[in-house]
C-alpha positions as CSV (number, residue, x, y, z in Angstrom):
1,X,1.1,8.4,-12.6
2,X,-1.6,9.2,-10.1
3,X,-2.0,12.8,-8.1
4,X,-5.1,12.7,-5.6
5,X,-5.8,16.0,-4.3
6,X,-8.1,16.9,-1.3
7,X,-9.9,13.9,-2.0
8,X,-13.1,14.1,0.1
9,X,-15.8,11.5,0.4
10,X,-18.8,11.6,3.3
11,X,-20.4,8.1,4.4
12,X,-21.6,10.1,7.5
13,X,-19.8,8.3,10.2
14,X,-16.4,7.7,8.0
15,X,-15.0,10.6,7.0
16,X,-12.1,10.2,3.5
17,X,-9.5,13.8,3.1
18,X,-7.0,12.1,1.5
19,X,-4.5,13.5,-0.8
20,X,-1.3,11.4,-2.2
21,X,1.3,10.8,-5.3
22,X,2.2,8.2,-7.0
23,X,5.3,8.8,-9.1
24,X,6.6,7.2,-12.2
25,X,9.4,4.5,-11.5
26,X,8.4,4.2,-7.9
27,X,6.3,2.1,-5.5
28,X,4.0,3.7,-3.2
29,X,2.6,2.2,-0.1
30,X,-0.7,3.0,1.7
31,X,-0.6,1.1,5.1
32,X,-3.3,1.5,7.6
33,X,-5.8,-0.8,10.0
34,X,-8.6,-2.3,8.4
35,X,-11.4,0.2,7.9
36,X,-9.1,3.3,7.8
37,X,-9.6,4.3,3.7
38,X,-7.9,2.3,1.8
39,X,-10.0,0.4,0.4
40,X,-12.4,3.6,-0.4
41,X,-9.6,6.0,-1.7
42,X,-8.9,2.8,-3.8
43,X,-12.5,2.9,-5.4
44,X,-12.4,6.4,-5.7
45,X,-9.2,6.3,-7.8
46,X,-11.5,3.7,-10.2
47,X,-14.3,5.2,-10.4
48,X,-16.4,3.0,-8.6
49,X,-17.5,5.4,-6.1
50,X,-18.6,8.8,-6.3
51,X,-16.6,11.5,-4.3
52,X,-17.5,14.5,-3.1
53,X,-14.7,17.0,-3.8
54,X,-11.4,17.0,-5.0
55,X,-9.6,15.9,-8.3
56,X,-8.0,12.5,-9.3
57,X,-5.8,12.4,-12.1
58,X,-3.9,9.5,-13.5
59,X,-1.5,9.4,-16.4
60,X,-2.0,13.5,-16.1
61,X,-5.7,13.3,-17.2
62,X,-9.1,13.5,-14.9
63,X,-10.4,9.6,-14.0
64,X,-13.2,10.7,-16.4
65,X,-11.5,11.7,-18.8
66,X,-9.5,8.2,-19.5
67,X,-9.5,6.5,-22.5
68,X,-10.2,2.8,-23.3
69,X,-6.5,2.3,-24.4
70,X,-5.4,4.3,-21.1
71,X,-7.6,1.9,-19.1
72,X,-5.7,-1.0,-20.7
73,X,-2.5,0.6,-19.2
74,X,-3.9,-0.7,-15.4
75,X,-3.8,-3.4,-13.6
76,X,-6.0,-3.8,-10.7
77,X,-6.2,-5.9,-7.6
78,X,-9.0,-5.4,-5.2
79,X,-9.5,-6.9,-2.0
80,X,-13.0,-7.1,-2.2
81,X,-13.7,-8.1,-5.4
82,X,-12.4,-11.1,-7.6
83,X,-13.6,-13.1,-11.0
84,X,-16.8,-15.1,-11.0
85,X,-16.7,-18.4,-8.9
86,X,-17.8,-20.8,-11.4
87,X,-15.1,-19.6,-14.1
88,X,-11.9,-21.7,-14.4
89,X,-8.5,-19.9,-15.3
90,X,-8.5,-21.8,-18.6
91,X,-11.5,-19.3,-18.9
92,X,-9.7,-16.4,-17.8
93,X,-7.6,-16.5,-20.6
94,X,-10.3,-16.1,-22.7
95,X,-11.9,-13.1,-21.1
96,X,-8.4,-11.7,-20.5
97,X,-7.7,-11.6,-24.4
98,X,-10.6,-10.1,-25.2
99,X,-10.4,-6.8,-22.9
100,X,-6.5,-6.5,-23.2
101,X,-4.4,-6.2,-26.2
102,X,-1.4,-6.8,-25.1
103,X,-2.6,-10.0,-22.8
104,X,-0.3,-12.6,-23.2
105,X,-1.6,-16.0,-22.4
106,X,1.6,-17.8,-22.3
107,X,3.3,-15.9,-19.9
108,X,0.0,-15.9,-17.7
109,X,0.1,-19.6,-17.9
110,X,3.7,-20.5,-17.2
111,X,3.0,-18.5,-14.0
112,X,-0.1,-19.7,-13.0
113,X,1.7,-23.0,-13.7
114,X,4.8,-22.0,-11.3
115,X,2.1,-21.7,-7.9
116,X,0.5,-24.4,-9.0
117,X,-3.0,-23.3,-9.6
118,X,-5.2,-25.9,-11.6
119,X,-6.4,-24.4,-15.1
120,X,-9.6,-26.5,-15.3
121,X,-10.4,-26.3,-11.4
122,X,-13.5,-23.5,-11.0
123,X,-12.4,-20.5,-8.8
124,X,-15.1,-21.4,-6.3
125,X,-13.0,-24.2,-5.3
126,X,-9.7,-22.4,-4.8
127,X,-8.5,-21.7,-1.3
128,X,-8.6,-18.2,-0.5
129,X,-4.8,-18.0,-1.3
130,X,-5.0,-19.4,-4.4
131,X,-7.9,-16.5,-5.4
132,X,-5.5,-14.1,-4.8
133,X,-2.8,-15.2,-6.3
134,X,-4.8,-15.6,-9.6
135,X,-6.1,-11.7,-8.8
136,X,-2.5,-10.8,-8.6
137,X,-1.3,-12.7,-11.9
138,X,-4.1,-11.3,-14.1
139,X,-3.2,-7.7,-12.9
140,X,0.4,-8.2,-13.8
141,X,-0.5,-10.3,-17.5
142,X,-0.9,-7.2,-19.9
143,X,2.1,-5.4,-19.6
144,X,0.1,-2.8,-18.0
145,X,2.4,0.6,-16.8
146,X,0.7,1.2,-13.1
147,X,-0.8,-0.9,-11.1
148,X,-3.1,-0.3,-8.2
149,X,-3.4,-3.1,-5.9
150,X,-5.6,-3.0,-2.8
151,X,-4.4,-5.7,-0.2
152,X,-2.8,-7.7,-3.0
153,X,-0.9,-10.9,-0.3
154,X,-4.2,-11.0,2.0
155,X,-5.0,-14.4,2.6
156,X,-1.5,-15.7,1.7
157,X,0.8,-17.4,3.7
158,X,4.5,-15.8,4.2
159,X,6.3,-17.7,1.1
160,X,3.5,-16.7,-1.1
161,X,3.3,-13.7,-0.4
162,X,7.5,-13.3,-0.8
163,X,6.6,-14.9,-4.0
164,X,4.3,-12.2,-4.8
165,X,6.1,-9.2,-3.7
166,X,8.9,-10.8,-5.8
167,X,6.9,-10.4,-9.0
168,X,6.0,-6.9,-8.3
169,X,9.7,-6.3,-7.8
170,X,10.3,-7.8,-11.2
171,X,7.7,-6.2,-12.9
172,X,9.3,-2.8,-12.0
173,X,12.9,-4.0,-13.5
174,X,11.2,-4.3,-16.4
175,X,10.7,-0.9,-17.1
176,X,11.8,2.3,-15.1
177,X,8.9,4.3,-16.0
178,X,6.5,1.8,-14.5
179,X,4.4,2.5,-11.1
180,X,2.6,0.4,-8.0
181,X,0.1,1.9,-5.6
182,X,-0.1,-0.6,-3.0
183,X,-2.2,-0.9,0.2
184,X,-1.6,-3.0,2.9
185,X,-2.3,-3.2,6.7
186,X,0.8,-6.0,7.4
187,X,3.7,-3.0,7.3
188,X,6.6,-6.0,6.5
189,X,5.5,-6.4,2.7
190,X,5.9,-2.6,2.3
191,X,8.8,-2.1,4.4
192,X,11.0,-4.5,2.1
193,X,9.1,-3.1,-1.4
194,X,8.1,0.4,-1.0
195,X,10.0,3.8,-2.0
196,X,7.3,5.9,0.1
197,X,4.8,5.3,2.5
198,X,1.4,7.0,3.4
199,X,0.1,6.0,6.5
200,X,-3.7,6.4,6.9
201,X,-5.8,6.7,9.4
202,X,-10.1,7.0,10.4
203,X,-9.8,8.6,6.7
204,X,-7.3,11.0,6.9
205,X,-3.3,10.9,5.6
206,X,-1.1,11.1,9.0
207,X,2.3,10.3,7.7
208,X,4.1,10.4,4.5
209,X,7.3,9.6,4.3
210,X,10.3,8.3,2.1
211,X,11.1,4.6,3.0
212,X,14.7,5.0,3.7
213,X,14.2,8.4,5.7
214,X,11.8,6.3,8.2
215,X,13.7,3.4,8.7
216,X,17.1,5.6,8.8
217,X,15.9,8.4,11.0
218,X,13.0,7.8,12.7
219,X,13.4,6.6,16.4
220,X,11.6,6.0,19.9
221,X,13.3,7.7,22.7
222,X,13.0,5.9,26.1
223,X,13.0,8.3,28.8
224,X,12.3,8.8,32.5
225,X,10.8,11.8,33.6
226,X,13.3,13.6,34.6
227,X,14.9,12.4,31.1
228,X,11.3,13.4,29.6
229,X,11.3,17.0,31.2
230,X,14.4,18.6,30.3
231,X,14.2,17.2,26.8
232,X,14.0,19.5,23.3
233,X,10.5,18.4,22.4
234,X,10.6,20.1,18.7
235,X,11.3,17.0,16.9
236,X,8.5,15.1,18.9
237,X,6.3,13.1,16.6
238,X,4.3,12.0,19.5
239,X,4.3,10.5,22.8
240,X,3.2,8.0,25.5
241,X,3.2,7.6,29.2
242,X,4.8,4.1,30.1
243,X,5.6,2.6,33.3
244,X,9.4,3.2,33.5
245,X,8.7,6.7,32.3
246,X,7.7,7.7,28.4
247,X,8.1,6.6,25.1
248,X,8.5,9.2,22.4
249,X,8.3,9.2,18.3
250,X,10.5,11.3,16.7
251,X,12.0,11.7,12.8
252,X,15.3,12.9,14.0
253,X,16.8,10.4,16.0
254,X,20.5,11.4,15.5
255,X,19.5,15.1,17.2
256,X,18.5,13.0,20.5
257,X,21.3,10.6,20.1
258,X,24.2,13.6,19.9
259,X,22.3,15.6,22.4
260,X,21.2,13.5,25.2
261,X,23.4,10.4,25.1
262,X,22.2,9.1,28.1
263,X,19.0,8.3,27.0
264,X,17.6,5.1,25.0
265,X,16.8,5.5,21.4
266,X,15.8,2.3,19.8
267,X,15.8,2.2,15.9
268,X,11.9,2.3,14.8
269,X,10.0,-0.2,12.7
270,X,7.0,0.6,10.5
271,X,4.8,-1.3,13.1
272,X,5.8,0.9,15.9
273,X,5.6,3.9,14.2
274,X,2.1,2.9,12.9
275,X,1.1,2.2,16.9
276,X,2.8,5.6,17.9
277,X,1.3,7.8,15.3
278,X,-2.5,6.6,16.1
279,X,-2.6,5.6,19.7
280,X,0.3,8.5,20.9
281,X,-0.2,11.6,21.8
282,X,0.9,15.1,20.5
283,X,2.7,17.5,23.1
């Protein structure tokens, strides 16, 4: 669906060399902190900004090179960005038909119906919730086969955003040859939806990884320094001094749990890999 390749873009003191995949029938997950490139590979991928090297390709053609029907074939969410204030859904319809052919207003409505969002109410007096839920539900009302959603749940509380991930999840059952770029800096939403992950940081692509493979074999050994010293270190991600001793990343936790059974390995979560890769060091 999408193939970014040594993406480049210079804002002197951000720097973006980002290069990712986005596969048909999968979801792929770009997690990082706030201000680390999402949001700016996101508008590279549309068009909205210019970059300075590097090719984009989506649906196996140049960004340029898409068509009006192949446009149609997108749905987008943008987390800085949204629909006029002073429209009302009922208006969004409307607009929605004209730019989409395969809009369809009554499944748009029955949703917008099931989270309760008022079709006569203008979006300037929606809760910041309720904004991107309706951001969310035109993305997903044209049948459209990839998505590309930039902080989709922000501003959601944790049943909405269940109830969103829960329509992305459906809209992927619907047909296996659909896709979903997603970004997001709260690592639970991807954890439970993603197939891969690419973990971004200052602008740069520090971790891909299939989902399973991270939560299966990725690990943070516990060790004192004696532990520490006579350790294998080739299957060290990274690293950090602690107080009891040091805390280590690695992608091979069953190596360290046959081979030195005396020390702690805890299972890791997204979240403290995320903390490891950018605040630990490399041996």
């Amino acid at each position: 669906m999408l193939t970014i390749t040594d993406l480049k873009k210079n804002y002197g003191s951000f720097q973006l060399d980002c290069s990712l995949r986005a596969e048909p029938g999968s979801i792929t997950g770009l997690i990082g902190q706030n201000g680390a490139g999402k949001t700016t590979t996101f508008k590279a991928v549309l068009g909205l900004i210019a970059h300075d090297s590097g090719s984009i390709q989506i649906f196996g053609k140049d960004v340029s090179a898409l068509t009006a029907a192949d446009k149609e074939n997108l749905g987008i969410v943008l987390s800085d960005s949204g629909f006029s204030e002073y429209l009302t859904v009922k208006d969004l319809v409307t607009i929605q038909k004209t730019f989409y052919k395969n809009f369809s207003s009554r499944d748009f409505l029955k949703k917008c119906s099931d989270f309760q969002i008022p079709l006569d109410k203008k979006i300037q007096d929606f809760s910041t919730g309720m904004k991107a839920k309706v951001k969310v539900l035109c993305a997903l009302s044209h049948k459209a086969k990839f998505l590309i959603l930039d902080e989709p749940t922000v501003g959601l509380d944790v049943i909405a955003r269940d109830e969103i991930l829960e329509l992305f999840r459906s809209y992927m059952e619907e047909d296996e040859e659909r896709s979903i770029l997603i970004s997001s800096h709260i690592s639970s939403d991807l954890e439970g939806l993603c197939d891969d992950l690419y973990m971004i940081h200052s602008g740069k692509i520090i971790l891909h990884e299939d989902v399973d493979t991270l939560l299966d074999s990725y690990g943070l050994i516990k060790a004192d320094p004696a532990q520490f010293n006579r350790m294998d270190k080739q299957y060290i991600l990274r690293y950090r001094k602690e107080p009891y001793g040091y805390s280590c990343l690695t992608g091979q936790k069953q190596f360290y749990m046959e081979n030195y059974p005396d020390v702690a390995i805890e299972k890791g979560n997204i979240d403290e890999v995320i903390t490891m890769m950018i605040k630990g060091e490399i041996l």
